[in-house]
PyMOL commands that place a pseudoatom at each C-alpha (Angstrom):
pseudoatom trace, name=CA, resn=UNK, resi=1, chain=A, elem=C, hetatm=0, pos=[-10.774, -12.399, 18.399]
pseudoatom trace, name=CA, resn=UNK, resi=2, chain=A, elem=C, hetatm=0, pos=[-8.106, -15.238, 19.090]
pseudoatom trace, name=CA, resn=UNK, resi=3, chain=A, elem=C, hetatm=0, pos=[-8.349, -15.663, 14.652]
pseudoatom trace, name=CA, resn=UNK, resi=4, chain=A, elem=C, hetatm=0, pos=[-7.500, -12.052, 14.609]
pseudoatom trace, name=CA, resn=UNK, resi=5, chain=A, elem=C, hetatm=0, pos=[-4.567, -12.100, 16.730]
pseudoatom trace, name=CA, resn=UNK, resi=6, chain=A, elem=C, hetatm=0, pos=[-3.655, -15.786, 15.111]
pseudoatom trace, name=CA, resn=UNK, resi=7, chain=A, elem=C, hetatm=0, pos=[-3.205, -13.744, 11.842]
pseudoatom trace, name=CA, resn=UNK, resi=8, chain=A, elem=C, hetatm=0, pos=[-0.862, -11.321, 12.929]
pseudoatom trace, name=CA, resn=UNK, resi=9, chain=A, elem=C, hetatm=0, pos=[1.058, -13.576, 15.272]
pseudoatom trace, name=CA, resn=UNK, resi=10, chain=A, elem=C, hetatm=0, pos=[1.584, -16.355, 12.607]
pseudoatom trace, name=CA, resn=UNK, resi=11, chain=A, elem=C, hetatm=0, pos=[3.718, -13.208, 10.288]
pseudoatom trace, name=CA, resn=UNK, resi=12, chain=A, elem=C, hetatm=0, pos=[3.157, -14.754, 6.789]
pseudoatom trace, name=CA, resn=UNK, resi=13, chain=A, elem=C, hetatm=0, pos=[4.265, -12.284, 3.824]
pseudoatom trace, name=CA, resn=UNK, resi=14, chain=A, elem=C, hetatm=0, pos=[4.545, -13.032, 0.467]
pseudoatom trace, name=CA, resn=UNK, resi=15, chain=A, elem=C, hetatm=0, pos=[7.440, -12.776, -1.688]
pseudoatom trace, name=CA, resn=UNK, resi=16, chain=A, elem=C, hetatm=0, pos=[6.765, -8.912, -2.849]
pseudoatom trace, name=CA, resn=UNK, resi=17, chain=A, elem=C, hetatm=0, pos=[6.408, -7.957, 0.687]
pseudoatom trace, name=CA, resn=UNK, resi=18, chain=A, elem=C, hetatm=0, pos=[9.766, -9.596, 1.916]
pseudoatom trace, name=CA, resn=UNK, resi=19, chain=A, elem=C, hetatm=0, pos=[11.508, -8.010, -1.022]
pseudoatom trace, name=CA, resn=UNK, resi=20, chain=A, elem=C, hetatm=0, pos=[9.900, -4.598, -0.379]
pseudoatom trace, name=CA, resn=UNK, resi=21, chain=A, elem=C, hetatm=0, pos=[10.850, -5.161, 3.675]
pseudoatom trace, name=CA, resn=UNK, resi=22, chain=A, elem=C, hetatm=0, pos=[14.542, -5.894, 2.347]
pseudoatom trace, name=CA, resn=UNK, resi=23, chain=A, elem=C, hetatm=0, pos=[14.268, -3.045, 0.645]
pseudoatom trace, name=CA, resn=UNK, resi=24, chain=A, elem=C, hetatm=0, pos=[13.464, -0.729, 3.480]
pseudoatom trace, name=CA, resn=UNK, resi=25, chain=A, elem=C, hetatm=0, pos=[15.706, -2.312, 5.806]
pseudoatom trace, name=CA, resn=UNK, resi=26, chain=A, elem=C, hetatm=0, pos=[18.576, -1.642, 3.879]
pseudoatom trace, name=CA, resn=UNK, resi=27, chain=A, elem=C, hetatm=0, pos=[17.911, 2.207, 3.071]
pseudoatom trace, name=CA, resn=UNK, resi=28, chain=A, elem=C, hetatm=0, pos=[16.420, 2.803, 6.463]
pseudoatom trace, name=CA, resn=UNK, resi=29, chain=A, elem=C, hetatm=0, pos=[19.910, 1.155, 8.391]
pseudoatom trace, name=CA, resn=UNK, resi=30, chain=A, elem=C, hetatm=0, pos=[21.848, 3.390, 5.364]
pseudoatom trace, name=CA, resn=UNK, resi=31, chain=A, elem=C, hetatm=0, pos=[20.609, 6.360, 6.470]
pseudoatom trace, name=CA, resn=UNK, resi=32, chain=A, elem=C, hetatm=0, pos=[21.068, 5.954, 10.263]
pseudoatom trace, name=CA, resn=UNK, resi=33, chain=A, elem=C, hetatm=0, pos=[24.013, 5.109, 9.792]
pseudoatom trace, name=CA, resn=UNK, resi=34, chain=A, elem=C, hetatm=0, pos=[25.101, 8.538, 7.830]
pseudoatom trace, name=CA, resn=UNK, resi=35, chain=A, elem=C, hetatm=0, pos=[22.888, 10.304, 10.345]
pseudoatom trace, name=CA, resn=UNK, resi=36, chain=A, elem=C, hetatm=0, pos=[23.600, 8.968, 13.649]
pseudoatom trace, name=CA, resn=UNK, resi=37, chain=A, elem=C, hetatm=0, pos=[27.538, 9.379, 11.741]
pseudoatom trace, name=CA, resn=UNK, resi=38, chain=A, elem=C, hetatm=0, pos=[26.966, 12.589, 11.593]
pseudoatom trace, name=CA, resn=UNK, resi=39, chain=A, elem=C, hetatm=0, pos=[25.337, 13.545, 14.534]
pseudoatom trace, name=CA, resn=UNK, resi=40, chain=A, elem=C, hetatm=0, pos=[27.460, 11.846, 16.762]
pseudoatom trace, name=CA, resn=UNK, resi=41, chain=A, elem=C, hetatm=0, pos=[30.340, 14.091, 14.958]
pseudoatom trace, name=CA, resn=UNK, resi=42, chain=A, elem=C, hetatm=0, pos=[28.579, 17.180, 15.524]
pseudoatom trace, name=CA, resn=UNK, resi=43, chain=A, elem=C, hetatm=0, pos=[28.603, 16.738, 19.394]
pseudoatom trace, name=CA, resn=UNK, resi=44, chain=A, elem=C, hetatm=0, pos=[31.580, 14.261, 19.642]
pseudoatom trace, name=CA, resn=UNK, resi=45, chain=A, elem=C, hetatm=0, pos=[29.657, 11.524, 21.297]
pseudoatom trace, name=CA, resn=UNK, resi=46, chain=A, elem=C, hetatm=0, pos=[29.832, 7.677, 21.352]
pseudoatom trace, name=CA, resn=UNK, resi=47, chain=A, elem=C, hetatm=0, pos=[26.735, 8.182, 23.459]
pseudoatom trace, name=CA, resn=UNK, resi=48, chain=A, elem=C, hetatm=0, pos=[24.835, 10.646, 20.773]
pseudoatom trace, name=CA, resn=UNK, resi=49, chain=A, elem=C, hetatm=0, pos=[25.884, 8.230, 17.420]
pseudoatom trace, name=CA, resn=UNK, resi=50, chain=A, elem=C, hetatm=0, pos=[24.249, 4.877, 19.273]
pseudoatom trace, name=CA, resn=UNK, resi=51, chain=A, elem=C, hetatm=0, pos=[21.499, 6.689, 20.760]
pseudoatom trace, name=CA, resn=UNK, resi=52, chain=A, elem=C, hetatm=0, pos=[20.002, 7.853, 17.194]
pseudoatom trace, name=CA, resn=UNK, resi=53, chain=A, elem=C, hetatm=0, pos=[21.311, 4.704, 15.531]
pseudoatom trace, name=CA, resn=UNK, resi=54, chain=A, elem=C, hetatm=0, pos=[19.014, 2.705, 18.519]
pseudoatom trace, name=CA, resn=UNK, resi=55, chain=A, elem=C, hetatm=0, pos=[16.492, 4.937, 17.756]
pseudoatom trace, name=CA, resn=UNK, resi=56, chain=A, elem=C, hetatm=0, pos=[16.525, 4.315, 13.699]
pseudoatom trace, name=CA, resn=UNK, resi=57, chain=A, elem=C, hetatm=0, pos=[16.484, 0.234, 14.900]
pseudoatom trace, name=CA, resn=UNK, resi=58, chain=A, elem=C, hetatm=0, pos=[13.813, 0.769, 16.957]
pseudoatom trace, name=CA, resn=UNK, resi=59, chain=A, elem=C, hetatm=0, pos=[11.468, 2.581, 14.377]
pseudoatom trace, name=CA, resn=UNK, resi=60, chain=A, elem=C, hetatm=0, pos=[12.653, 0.109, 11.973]
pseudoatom trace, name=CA, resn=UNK, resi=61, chain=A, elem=C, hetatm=0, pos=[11.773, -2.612, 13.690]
pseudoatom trace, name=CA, resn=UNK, resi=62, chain=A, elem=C, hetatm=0, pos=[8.088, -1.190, 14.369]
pseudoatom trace, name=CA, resn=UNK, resi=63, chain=A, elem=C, hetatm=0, pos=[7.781, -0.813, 10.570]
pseudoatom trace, name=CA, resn=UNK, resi=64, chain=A, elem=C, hetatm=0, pos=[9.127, -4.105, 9.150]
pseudoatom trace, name=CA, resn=UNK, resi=65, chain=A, elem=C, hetatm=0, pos=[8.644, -6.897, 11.579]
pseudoatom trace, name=CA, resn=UNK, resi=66, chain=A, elem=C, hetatm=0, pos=[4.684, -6.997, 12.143]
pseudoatom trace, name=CA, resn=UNK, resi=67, chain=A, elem=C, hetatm=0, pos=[3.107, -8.965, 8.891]
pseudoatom trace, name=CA, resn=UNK, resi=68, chain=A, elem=C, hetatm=0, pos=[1.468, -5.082, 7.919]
pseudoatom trace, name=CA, resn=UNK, resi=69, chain=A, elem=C, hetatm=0, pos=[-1.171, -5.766, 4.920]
pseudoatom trace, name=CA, resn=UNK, resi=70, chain=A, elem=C, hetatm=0, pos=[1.253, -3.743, 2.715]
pseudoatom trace, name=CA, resn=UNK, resi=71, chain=A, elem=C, hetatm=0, pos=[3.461, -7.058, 2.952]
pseudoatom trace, name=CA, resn=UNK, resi=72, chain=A, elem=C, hetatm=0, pos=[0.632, -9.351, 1.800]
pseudoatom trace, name=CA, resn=UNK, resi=73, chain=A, elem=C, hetatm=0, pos=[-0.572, -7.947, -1.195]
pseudoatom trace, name=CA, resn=UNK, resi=74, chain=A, elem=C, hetatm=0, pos=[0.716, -10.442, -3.277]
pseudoatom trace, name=CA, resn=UNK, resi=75, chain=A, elem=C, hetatm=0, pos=[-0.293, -13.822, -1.946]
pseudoatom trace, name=CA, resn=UNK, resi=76, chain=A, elem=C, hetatm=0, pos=[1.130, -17.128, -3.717]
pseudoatom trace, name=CA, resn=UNK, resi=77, chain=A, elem=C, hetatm=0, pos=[-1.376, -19.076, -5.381]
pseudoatom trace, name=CA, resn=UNK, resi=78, chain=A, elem=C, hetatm=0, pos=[-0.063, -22.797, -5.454]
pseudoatom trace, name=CA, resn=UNK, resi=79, chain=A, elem=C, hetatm=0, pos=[-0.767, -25.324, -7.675]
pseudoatom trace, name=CA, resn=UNK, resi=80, chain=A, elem=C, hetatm=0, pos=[-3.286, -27.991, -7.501]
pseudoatom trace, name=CA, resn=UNK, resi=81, chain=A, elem=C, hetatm=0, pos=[-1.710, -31.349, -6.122]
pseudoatom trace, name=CA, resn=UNK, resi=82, chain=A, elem=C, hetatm=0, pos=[-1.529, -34.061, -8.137]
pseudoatom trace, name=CA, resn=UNK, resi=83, chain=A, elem=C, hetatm=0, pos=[-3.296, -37.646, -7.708]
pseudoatom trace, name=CA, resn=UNK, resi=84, chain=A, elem=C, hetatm=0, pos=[-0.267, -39.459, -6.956]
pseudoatom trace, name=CA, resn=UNK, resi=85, chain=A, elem=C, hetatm=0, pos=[-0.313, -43.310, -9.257]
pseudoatom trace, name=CA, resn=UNK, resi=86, chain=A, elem=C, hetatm=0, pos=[-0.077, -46.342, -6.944]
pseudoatom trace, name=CA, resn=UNK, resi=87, chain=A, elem=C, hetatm=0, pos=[1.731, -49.225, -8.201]
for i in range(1, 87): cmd.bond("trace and resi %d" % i, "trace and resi %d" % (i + 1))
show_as sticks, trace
zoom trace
C-alpha cells in the first residue's frame, strides 16, 4: 500500500503530460475568467465573479495537480551511462 501512495505522492509526469497540463491550465483559467466576467456582470457582484472564478481554480486544481496516468503516458527513456576513463 505505502508503494501505491509513494507513486502518487512523489507527482512525476513526463514531458507530454506537463505540456498537455499547460495546456489545460491555460484554457480552463481563459474560460473562467470570461465566465465568472460575465456572470459577475449579470448580477453586479464582486462576490458572484470570485465565487465562480474560485470555483473554476478549485476544479482545476483537482484535474491538473495529482500525477493522473493521462500525464505519464510518455515516460523518458534515458540513456545508458557511460564507463567513465580513469587517468
Amino acid at each position: 500500500m505505502s508503494d501505491l501512495l509513494q507513486k502518487y505522492l512523489e507527482g512525476k509526469i513526463d514531458f507530454e503530460g506537463q505540456k498537455l497540463v499547460e495546456q489545460i491550465s491555460r484554457n480552463v483559467l481563459i474560460v473562467a475568467t470570461v465566465v465568472s466576467f460575465i456572470a459577475g456582470f449579470a448580477v453586479q457582484s464582486l462576490q458572484v465573479l470570485f465565487g465562480v472564478f474560485a470555483a473554476f481554480v478549485l476544479v482545476l486544481s483537482l484535474v491538473v495537480i495529482p500525477p493522473w496516468p493521462t500525464y505519464r503516458r510518455h515516460p523518458v527513456t534515458w540513456l545508458p551511462a557511460r564507463a567513465s576513463k580513469a587517468t
